[in-house]
N, C-alpha and C positions, 0 to 999 in steps of 0.2 A: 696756702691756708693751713694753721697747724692744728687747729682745734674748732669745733660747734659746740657751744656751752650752752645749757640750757637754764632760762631764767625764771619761766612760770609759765603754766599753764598744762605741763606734763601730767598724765596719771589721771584727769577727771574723768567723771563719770555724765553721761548725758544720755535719755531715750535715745533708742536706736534708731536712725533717720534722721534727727536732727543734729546739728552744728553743738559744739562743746560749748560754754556759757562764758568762759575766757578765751581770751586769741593766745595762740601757743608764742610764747618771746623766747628768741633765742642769739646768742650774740656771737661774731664772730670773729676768732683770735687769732692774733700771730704767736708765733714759736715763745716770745717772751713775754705773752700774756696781752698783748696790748688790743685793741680792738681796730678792726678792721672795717675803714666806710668805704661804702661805694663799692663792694663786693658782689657779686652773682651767685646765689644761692639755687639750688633748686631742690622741689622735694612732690614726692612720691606716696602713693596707700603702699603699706608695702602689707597689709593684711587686713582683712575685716571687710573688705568690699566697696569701702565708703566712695568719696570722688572729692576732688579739688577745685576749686573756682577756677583758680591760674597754680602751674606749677615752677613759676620764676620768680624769685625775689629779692631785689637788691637791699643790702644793709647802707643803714642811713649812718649820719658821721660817728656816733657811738657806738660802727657794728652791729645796731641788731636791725631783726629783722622780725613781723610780728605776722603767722597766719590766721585768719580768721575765717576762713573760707572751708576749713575743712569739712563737709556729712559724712556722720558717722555712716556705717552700712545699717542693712536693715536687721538684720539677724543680730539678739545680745551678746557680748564677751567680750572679751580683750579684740582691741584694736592697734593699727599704727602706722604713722608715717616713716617714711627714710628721709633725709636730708641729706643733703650732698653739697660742697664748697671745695671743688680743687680735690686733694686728698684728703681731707676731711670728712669726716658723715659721724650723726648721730640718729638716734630711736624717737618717737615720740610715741607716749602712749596715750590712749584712754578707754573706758569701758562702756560699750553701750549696756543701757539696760532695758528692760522693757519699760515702753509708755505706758497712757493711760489704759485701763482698762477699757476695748472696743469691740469685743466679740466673745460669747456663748457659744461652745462646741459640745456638743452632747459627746459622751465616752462613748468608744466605740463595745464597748463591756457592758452599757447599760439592757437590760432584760429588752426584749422584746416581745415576749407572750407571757402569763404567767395564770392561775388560776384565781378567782375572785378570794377575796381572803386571805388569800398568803402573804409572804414578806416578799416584796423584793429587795435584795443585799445591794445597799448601798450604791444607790445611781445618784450619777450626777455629771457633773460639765467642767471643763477646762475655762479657763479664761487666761481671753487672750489682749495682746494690745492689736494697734493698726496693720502691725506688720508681723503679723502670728507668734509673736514672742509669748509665752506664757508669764502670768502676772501671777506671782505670788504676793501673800496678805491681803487679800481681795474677801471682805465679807458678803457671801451671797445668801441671798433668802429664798428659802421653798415653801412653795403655797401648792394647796390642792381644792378644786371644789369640792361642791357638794356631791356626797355618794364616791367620792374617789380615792376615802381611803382614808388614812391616819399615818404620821411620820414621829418619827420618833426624835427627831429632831427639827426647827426651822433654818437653822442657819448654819453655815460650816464656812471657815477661812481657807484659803487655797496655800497651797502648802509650793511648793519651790519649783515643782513642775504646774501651776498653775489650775489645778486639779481639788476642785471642793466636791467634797461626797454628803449625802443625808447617811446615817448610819442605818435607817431600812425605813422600805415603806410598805403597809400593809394594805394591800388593795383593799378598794370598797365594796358593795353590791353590784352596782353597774355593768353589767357584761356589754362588753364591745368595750371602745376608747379612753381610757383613763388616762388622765395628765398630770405629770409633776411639773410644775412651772416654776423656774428658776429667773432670779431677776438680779439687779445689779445697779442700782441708779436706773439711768432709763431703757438697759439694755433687758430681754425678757426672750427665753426659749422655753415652749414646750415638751418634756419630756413624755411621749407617750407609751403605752402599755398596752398590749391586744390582752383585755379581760375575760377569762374564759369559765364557763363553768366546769369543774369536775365531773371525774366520772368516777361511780363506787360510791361507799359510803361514806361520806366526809360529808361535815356540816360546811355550811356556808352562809354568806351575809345574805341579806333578805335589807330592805328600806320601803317606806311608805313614802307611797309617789313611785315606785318602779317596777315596772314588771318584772316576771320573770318567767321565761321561756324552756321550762324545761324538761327532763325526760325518763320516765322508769327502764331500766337498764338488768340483766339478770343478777351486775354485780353492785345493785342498791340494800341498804337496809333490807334488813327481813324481823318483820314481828310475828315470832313465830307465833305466838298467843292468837294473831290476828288472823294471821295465813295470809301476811299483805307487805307487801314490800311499799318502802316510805325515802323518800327525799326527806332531806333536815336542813332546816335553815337558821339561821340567829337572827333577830331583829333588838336591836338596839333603841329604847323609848327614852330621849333625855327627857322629858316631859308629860305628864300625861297626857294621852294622845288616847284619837276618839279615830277608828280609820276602818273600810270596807275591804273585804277579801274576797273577789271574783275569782274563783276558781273553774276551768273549761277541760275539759277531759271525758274518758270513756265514763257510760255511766258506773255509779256505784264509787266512785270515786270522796275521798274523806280527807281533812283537814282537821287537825289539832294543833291546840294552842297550848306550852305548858311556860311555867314559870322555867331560871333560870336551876332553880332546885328539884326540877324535874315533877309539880304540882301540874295538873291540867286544870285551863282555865277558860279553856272553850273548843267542844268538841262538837261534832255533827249529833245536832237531838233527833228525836225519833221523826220517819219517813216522813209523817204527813207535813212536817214545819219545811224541810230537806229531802226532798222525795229524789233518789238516784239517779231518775233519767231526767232531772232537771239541769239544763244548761245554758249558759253559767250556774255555777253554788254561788250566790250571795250572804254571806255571813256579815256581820259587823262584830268589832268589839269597843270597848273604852277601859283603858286599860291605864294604871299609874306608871309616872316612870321608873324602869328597869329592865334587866335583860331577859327576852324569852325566846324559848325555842318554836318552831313552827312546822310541824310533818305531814308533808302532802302525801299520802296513801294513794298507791294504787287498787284499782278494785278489788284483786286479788294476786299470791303471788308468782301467778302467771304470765298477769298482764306486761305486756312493756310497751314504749311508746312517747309521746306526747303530751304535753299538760302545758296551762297557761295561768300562773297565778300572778295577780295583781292586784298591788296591795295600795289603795286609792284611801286620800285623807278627804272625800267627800262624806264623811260619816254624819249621819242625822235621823230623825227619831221616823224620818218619812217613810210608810211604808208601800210596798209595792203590791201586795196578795192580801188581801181584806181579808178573805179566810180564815188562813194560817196568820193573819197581824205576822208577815216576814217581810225584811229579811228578820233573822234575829237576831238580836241583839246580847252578846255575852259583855258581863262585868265582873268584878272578880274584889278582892279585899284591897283596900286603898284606890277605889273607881268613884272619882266625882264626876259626876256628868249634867250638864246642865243644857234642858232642851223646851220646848214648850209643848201644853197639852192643845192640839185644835182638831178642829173637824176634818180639816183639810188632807192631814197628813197622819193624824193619830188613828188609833185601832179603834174602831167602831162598831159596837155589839147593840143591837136594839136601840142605837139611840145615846152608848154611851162613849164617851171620848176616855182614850187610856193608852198608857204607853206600857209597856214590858220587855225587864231585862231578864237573863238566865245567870243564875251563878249558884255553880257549882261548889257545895259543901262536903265534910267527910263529918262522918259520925261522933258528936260530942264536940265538935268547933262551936263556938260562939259567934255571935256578929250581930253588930248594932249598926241598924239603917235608917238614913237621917231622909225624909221628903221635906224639903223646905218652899215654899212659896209665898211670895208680896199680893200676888193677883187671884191666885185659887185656893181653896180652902182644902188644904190636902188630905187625902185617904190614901192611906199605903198599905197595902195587902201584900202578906210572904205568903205562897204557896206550894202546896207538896203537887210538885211537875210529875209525877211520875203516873200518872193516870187519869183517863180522861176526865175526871170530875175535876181535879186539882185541887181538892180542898184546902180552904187556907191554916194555916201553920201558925200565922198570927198577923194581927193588922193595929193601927191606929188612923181613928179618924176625928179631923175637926172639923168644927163649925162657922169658921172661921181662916184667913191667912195668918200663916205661922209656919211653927215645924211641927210634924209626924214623927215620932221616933217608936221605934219596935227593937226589940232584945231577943233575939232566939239562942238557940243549942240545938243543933240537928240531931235528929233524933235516927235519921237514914244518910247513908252517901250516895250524892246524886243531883242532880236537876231540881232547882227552888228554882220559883219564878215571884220576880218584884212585882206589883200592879202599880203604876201609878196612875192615880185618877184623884174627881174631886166628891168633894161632900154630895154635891147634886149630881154628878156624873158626867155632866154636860156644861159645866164652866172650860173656860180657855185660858193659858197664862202660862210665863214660864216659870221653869221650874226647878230646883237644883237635889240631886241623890248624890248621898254622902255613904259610902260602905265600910264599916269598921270593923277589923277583927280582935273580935274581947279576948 
């Protein structure tokens, strides 16, 4: 035999593991070109791993002879047969590449602890086919739940090592397990993160609906004004959101609420509403949406230890201490809150049914506050909190359902208290407060 000519099927490309998608033809010559039947051919992997049906093959009366039998191996790249006739041999090539996409491998790089709030740099997962080949051009999606954080990206394609990255993800509140979950059609891995709280002073997330477990330390905030070292948290309101803050710690222990511009919008009022060695502190707020800050105080800056805040969306006008009408209840500029007046659950003086919020003013602010009702005929009373008489500041009242509107200008910085109640005192019905800063 003087030659192996090759006639088609050389050079394709086919996923790794399976069969090329043409049978390889090749035909076999004599010295002056002519073709050769009924020849004994035989051929060999001569690379790639693959395997052979049968490795004998006779050429039919036109000399050729046609494999179809070849599996590629399983690993991608260049592959190939040897061929053999007598003295003759030729190459066959083809390229496996990777199959479909069959499997999520988390990077071996991806973070494994990190602190609530921070970024983690760019985690993500390999994809692979059946036979661990990495799949590039693969679009994968990243999802997080709820509390688990924000990504700066959803989706990233796998680049040629088969390796898609999110470009960071910023932990949520959550301490303990966070998940980045990666998906692919129907393929889905958990990426997870041990969520930790810091230690020192760094802010950090806060969410409504989760608690938080945490601890005054010597190297936390210090106000010095206060002489009270403070945890700082961020809590994030898409919505205006109506939500309870249980606070458990040693006594004397304080919670403050400030706007994102550094405004307080609800703080511990004087002892008898908040008394120190009461435990848990029950505050409420109703609060419009935007960003605020949140500083648990320790009693003093001595104290270290232990604290338990949770910040719970059972918020409602119910109160628990007939006394003090607590918990109490802070609202602040752009706070609708809408709750009803009853006996059952509202503050009750001699007889009278009434709700009251606290909000904090500075000297020469304006603010126009709306008491609207269908079913009771509203009275709305602002009054100066700062003493135990409370005198009012200013009020309207009708005779009738409708709206109550009052216009003030603080005249002091400090603690004004809403009254909401009705003409008669002793109606029931719900009720909507609207707080506007003139």
């Amino acid at each position: 035999m003087a030659t192996i000519a090759v006639v088609s099927g050389s050079g394709q490309s086919a996923p790794a593991g399976s069969k090329p998608g043409q049978a390889i033809v090749l035909v076999l010559q004599d010295s002056s070109g002519g073709a050769v039947g009924n020849a004994t051919a035989t051929a060999s992997v001569a690379s790639g791993g693959g395997s052979l049906g049968t490795t004998s093959y006779t050429s039919d009366s036109s000399g050729k002879i046609s494999i179809s039998d070849w599996t590629l191996g399983k690993t991608a790249g260049d592959q190939s047969l040897a061929v053999t006739s007598g003295t003759a041999s030729v190459t066959v090539t083809a390229r496996a590449v990777a199959g479909a996409p069959a499997k999520l491998v988390a990077l071996a790089d991806n973070v494994a602890s990190a602190n609530i709030g921070t970024t983690v740099a760019a985690p993500g997962v390999t994809v692979t086919d059946a036979n661990n080949n990495p799949v590039a051009g693969a679009n994968v999606s990243f999802a997080l739940a709820a509390n688990h954080g924000s990504l700066a990206g959803a989706t990233a394609v796998t680049n040629a090592a088969g390796v898609a990255r999110v470009p960071g993800w910023t932990l949520g509140p959550l301490v303990g397990t966070q998940k980045l979950v990666a998906s692919l059609g129907s393929l889905s891995l958990d990426i997870p993160v041990n969520a930790l709280l810091a230690a020192g002073c760094v802010k950090q997330p806060a969410a409504v609906g989760l608690a938080v477990n945490g601890s005054w330390s010597a190297d936390d905030c210090l106000d010095s004004a206060l002489d009270k070292r403070y945890d700082e948290y961020t809590l994030k309101l898409a919505n205006p959101t109506g939500f309870k803050a249980i606070l458990n710690g040693p006594d004397g222990r304080q919670l403050r609420v400030f706007t994102a511009a550094g405004r307080v919008v609800g703080e511990m009022p004087s002892d008898p509403f908040a008394p120190a060695n009461v435990n848990p502190l029950t505050l409420q707020y109703t609060l419009p949406a935007g960003d605020y800050l949140l500083r648990v105080y320790a009693p003093d800056s001595a104290t270290t230890g232990a604290y338990t805040l949770n910040l719970s969306s059972d918020f409602s006008n119910a109160i628990t201490d007939a006394t003090y009408c607590s918990p109490v209840i802070f609202a602040t500029y752009g706070s609708i809150v809408t709750q009803a007046l009853t006996k059952a659950t509202s503050c009750s003086f001699m007889g009278d049914i009434e709700d009251r919020y606290i909000l904090l003013m500075e000297t020469g602010e304006s603010v126009e506050i709306n008491l609207e009702s269908a079913k009771i005929a509203p009275y709305l009373i602002l009054r100066d909190d700062r003493t135990p008489t409370s005198p009012a500041v200013a009020t309207k009242r009708l005779t009738a359902p409708g709206k109550a509107t009052v216009n003030y200008t603080a005249t002091f910085s400090g603690f004004h208290e809403i009254i909401v109640t009705s003409n008669t005192f002793v109606e029931e019905g719900a009720y909507t407060v609207t707080i506007i800063k003139r």
